[in-house]
C-alpha positions as CSV (number, residue, x, y, z in Angstrom):
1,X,0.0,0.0,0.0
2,X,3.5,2.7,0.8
3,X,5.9,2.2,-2.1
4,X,9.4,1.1,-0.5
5,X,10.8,4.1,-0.2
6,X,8.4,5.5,2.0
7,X,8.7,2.4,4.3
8,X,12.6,2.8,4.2
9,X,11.3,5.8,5.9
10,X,9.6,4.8,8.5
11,X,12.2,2.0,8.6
12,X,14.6,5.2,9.7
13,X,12.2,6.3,11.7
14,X,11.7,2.8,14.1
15,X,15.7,2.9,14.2
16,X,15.2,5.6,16.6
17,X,13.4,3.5,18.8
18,X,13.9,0.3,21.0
19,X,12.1,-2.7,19.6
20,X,9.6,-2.8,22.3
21,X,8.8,1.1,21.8
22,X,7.5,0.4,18.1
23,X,4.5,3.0,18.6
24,X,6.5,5.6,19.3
25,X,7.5,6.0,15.8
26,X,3.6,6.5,14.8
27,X,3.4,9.9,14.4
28,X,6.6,9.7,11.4
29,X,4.7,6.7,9.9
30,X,1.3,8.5,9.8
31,X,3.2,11.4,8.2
32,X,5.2,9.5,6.1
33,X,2.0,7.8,4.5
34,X,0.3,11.6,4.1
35,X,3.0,12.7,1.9
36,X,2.7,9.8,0.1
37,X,-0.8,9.5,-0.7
38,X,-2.5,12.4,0.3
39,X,-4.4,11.5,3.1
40,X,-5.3,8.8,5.5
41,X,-8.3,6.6,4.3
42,X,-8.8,4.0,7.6
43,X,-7.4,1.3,5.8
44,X,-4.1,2.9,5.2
45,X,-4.0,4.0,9.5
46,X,-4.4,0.2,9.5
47,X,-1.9,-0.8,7.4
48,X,1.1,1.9,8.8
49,X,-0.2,0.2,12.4
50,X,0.3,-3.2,11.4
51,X,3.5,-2.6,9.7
52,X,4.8,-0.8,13.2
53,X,3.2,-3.7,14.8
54,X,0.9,-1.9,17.1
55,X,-2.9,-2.2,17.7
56,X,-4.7,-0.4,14.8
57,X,-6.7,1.6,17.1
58,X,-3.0,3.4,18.5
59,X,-2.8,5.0,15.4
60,X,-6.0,5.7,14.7
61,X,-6.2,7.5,17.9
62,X,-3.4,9.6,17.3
63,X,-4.3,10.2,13.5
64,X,-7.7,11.7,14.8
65,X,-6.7,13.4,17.5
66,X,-4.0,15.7,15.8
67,X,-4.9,18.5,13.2
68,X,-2.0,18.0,11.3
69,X,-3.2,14.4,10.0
70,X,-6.1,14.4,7.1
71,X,-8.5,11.2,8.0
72,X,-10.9,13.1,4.3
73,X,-9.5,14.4,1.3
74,X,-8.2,17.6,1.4
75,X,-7.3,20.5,-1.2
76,X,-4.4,21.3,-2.4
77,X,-3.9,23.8,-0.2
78,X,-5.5,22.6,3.8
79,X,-5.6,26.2,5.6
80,X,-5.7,25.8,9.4
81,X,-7.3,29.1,11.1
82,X,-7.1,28.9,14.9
83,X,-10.5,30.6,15.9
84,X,-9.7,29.7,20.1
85,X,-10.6,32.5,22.5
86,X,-7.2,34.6,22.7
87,X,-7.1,34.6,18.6
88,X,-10.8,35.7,18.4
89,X,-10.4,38.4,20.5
90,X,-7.3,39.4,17.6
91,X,-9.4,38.9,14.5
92,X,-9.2,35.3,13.9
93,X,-13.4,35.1,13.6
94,X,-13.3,38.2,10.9
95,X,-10.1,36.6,9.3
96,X,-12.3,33.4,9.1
97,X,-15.7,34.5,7.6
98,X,-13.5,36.2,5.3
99,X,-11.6,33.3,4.3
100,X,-15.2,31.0,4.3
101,X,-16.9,34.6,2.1
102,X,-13.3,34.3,-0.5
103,X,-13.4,30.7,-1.0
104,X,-16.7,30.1,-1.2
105,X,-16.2,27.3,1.6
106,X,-17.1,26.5,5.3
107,X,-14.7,24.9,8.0
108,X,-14.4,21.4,7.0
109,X,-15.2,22.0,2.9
110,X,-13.3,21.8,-0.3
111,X,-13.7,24.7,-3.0
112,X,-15.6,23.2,-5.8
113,X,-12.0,23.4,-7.7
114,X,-10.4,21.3,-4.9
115,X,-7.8,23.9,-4.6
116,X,-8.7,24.6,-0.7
117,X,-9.9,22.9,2.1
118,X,-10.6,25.6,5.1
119,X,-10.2,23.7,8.5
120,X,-10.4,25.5,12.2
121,X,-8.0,24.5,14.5
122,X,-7.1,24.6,17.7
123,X,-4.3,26.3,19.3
124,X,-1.4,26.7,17.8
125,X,1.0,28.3,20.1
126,X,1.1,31.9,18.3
127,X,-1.7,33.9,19.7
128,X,1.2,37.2,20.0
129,X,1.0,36.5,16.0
130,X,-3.0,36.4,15.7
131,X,-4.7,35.6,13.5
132,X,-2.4,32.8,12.3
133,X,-3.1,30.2,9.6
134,X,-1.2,27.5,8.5
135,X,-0.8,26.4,5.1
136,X,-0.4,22.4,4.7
137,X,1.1,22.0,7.6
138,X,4.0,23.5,6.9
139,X,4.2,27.5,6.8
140,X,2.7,29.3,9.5
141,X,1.1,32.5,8.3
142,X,0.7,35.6,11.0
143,X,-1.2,38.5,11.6
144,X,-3.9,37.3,8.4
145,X,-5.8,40.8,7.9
146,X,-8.0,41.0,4.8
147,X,-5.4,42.4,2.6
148,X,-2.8,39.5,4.3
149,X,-5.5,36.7,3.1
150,X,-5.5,38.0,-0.2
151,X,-1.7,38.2,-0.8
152,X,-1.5,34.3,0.4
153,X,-4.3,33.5,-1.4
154,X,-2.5,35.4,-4.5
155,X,0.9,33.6,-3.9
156,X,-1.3,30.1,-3.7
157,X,-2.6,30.7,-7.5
């Protein structure tokens, strides 16, 4: 279901790890498997558990519990808006409806284009920055006003 190289991958990843302490290499794996196909349908958490040799439901529980991990197709682009109490009181809410007005989308949706999946997240350790998205896991965007949306969004084209 992972080509090789992915699984010499997570191989590098387990080599971290004492044998009995297999799971800990989970998060990797999971990550490993999303850059590879795109996503993590419930038969591919299954398959990543059973080749670390762990209980399915281990990594399903950590593949739902973290924001970073997509269990449903995503867009190319998966922005992460952190909406939580100390970023709403910074924007985060306006920055949000503006983002769900631009795209056409609510939190949780793909534009019709599949260019953008709009999620809201938890906390992300930069309410100073607020409002912060995060593009694909990847690049953390701060202080999104209107006009900061639209150059991103610009940049994404």
């Amino acid at each position: 279901m992972l080509t090789q190289e992915s699984l010499n991958k997570i191989d590098v990843e387990l080599a971290k790890y004492p044998e009995n302490q297999r799971r800990s290499a989970v998060m990797a794996a999971l990550r490993i498997a999303q850059e590879e196909k795109g996503w993590l349908p419930n038969e591919l958490i299954e398959y990543v558990a059973d080749y670390l040799r762990i209980p399915p439901v281990q990594a399903l529980e950590v593949a739902t519990f973290y924001g970073m991990y997509n269990i449903k197709p995503v867009g190319k682009y998966k922005l992460m808006i952190c909406t939580n109490l100390p970023c709403a009181l910074s924007g985060s809410v306006d920055a949000a409806d503006y983002l769900k007005s631009k795209l056409g989308i609510n939190f949780g949706e793909t534009s019709s284009d599949g260019k953008y999946t709009l999620i809201e997240a938890e906390c992300m350790g930069a309410c100073g920055d607020a409002p912060v998205v995060i593009v694909n896991n990847h690049k953390m965007c701060s202080r999104m006003t209107k006009e900061a949306i639209d150059k991103k969004l610009a940049e994404l084209q």
